[in-house]
Biotite code that builds the C-alpha atoms (Angstrom):
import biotite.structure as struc

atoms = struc.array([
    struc.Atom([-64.705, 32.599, -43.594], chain_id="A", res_id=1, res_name="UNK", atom_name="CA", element="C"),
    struc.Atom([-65.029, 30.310, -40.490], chain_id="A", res_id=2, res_name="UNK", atom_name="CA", element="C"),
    struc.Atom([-62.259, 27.963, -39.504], chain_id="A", res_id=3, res_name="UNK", atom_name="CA", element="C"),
    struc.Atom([-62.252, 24.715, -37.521], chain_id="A", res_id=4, res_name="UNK", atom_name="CA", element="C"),
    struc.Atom([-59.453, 22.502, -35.414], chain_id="A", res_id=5, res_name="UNK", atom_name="CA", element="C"),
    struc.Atom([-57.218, 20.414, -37.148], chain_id="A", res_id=6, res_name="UNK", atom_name="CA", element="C"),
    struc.Atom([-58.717, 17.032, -37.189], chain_id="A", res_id=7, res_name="UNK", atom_name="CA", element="C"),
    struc.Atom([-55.862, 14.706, -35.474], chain_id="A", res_id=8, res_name="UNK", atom_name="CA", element="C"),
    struc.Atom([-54.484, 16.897, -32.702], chain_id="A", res_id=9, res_name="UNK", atom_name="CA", element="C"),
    struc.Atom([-54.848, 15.965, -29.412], chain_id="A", res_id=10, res_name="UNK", atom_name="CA", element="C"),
    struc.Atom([-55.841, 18.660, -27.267], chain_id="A", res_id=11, res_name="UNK", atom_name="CA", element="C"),
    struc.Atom([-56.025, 18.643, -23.040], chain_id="A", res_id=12, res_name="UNK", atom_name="CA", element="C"),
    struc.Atom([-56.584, 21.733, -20.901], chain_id="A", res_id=13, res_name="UNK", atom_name="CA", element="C"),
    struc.Atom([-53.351, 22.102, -18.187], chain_id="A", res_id=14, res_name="UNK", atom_name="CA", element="C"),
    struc.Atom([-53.596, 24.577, -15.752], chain_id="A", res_id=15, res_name="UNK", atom_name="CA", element="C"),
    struc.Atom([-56.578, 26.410, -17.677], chain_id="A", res_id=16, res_name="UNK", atom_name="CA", element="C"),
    struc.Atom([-54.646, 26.574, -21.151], chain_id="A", res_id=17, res_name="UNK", atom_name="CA", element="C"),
    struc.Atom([-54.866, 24.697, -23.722], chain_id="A", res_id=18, res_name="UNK", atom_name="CA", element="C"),
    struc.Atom([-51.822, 22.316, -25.007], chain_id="A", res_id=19, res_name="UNK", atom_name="CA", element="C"),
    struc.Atom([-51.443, 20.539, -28.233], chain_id="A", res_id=20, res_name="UNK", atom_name="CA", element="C"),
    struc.Atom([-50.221, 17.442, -29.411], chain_id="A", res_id=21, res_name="UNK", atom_name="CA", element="C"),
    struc.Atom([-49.531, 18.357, -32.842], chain_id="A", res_id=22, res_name="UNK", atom_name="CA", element="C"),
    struc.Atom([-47.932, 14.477, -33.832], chain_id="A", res_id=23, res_name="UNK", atom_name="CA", element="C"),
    struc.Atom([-47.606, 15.458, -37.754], chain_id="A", res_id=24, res_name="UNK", atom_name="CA", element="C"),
    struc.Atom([-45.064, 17.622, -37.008], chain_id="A", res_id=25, res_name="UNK", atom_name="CA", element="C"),
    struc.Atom([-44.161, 16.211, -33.292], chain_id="A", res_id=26, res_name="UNK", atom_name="CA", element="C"),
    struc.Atom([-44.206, 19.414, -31.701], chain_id="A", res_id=27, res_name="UNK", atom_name="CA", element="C"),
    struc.Atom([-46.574, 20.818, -28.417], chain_id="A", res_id=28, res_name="UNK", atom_name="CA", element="C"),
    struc.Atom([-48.162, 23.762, -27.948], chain_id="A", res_id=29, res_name="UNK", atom_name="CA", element="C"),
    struc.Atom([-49.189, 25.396, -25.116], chain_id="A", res_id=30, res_name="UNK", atom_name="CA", element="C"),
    struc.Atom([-51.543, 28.427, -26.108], chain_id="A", res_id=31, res_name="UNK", atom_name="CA", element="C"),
    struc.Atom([-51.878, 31.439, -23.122], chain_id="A", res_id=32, res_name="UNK", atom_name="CA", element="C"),
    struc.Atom([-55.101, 32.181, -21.753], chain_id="A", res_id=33, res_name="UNK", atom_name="CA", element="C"),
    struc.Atom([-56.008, 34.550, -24.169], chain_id="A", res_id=34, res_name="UNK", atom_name="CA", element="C"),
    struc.Atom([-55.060, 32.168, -27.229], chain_id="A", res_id=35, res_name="UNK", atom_name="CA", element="C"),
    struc.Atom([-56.871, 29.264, -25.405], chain_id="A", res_id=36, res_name="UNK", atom_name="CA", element="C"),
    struc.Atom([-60.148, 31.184, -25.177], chain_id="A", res_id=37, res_name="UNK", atom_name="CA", element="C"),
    struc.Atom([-60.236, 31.796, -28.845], chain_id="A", res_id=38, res_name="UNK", atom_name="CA", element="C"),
    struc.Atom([-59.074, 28.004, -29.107], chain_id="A", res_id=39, res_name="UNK", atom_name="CA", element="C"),
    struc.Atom([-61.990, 26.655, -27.363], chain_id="A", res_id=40, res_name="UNK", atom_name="CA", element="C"),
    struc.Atom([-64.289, 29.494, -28.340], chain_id="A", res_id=41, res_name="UNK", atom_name="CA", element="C"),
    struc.Atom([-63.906, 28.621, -32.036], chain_id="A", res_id=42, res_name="UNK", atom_name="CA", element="C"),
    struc.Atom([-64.525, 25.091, -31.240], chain_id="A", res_id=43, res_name="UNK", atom_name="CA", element="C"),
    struc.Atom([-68.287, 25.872, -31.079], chain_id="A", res_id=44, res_name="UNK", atom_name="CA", element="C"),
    struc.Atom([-68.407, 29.167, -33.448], chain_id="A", res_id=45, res_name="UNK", atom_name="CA", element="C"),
    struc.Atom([-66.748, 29.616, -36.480], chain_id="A", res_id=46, res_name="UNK", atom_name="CA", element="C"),
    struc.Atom([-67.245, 33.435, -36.452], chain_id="A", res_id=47, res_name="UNK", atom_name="CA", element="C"),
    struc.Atom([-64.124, 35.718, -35.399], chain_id="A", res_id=48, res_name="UNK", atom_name="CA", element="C"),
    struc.Atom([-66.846, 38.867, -34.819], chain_id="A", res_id=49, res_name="UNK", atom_name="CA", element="C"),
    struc.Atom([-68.801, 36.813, -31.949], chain_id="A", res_id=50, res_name="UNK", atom_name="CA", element="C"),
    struc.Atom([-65.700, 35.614, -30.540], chain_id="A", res_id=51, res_name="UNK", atom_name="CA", element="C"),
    struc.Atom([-64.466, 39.292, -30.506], chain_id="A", res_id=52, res_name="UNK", atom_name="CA", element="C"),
    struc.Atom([-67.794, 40.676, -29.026], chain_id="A", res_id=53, res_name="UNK", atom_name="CA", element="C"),
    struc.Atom([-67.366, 38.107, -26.496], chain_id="A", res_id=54, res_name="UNK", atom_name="CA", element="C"),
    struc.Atom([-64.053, 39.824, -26.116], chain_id="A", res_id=55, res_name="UNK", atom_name="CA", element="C"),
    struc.Atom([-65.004, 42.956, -25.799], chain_id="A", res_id=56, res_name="UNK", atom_name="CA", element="C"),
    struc.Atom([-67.173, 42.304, -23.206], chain_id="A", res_id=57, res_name="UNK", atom_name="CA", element="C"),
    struc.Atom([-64.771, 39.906, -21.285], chain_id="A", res_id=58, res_name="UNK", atom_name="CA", element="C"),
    struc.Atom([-62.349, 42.157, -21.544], chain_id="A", res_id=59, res_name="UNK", atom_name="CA", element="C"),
    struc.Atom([-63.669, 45.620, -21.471], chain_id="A", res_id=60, res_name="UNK", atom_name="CA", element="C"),
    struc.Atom([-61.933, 46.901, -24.937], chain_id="A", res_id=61, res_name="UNK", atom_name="CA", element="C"),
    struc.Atom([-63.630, 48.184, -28.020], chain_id="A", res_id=62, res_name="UNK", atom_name="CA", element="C"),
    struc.Atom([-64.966, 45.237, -30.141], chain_id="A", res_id=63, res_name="UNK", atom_name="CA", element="C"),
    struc.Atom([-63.118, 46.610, -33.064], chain_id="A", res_id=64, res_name="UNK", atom_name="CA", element="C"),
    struc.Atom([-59.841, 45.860, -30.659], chain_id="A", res_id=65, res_name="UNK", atom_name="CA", element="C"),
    struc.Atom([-60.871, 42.777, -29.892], chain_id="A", res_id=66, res_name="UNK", atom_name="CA", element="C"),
    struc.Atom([-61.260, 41.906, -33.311], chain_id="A", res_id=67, res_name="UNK", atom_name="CA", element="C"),
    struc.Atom([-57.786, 42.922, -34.137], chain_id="A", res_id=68, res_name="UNK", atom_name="CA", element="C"),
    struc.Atom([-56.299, 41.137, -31.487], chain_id="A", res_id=69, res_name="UNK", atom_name="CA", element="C"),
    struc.Atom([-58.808, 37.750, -32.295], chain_id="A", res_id=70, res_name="UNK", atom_name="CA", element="C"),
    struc.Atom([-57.673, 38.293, -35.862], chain_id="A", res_id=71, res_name="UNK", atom_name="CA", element="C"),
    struc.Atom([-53.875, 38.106, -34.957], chain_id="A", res_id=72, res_name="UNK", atom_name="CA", element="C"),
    struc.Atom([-54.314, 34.941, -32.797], chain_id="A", res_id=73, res_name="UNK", atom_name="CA", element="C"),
    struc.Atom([-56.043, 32.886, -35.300], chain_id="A", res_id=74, res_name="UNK", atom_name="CA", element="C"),
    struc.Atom([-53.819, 33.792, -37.865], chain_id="A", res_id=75, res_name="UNK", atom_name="CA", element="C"),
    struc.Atom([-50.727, 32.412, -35.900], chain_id="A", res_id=76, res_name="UNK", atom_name="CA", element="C"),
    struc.Atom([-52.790, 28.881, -34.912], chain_id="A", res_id=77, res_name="UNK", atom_name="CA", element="C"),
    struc.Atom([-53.499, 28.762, -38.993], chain_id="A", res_id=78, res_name="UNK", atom_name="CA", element="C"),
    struc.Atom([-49.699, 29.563, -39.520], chain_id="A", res_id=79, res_name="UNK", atom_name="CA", element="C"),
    struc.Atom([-48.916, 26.861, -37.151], chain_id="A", res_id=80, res_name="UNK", atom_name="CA", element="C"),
    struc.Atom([-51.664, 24.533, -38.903], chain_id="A", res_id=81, res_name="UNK", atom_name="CA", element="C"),
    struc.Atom([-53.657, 24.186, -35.990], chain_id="A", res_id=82, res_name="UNK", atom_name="CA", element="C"),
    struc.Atom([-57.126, 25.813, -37.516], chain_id="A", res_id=83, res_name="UNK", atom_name="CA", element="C"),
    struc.Atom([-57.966, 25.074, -40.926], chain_id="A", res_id=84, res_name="UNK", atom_name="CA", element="C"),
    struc.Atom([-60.412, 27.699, -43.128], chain_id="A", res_id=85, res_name="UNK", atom_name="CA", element="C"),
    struc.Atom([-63.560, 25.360, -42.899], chain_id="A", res_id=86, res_name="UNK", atom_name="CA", element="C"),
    struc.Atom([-63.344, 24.559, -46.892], chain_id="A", res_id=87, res_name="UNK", atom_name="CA", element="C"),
    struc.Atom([-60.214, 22.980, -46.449], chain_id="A", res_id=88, res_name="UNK", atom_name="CA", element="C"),
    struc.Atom([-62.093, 20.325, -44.084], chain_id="A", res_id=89, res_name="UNK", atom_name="CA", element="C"),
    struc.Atom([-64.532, 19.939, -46.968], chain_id="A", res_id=90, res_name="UNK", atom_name="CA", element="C"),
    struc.Atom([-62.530, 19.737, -49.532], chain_id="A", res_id=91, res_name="UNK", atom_name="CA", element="C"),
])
């Protein structure tokens, strides 16, 4: 399943991270450098195994590793509402 930004957050890079303007629930939220990769890496792919081959190469850890890890960090922006599974956007 792919997953897409939140349509309605307002997004700026500060210092090389992203932070969001989340005004439905009025809260910001400034995502490290690690969280901010996969941020702007899913805003072009929807796959989590590219992202976490690019990763693994970035990075120098096994891919499966990097999956884990890209896993974890999409699954707390989803918890926060920030990505949405790309039916919800069709739906």
């Amino acid at each position: 399943m792919g997953f897409r930004h939140r349509p309605g957050l307002s997004v700026r890079l500060v210092d090389g991270e992203v932070v969001i303007l989340d005004r439905e629930t009025e809260k910001i939220h400034q995502l490290n450098s690690t969280a901010s990769l996969v941020w702007n890496r899913l805003a072009r792919e929807s796959d989590l195994a590219d992202v976490a081959r690019e990763f693994s190469t970035l990075f120098d850890v096994e891919e499966s590793a990097a999956l884990e890890d890209v896993r974890r960090i999409v699954e707390k922006l989803r918890e926060l509402r920030l990505l949405l599974p790309l039916v919800e956007i069709h739906s």
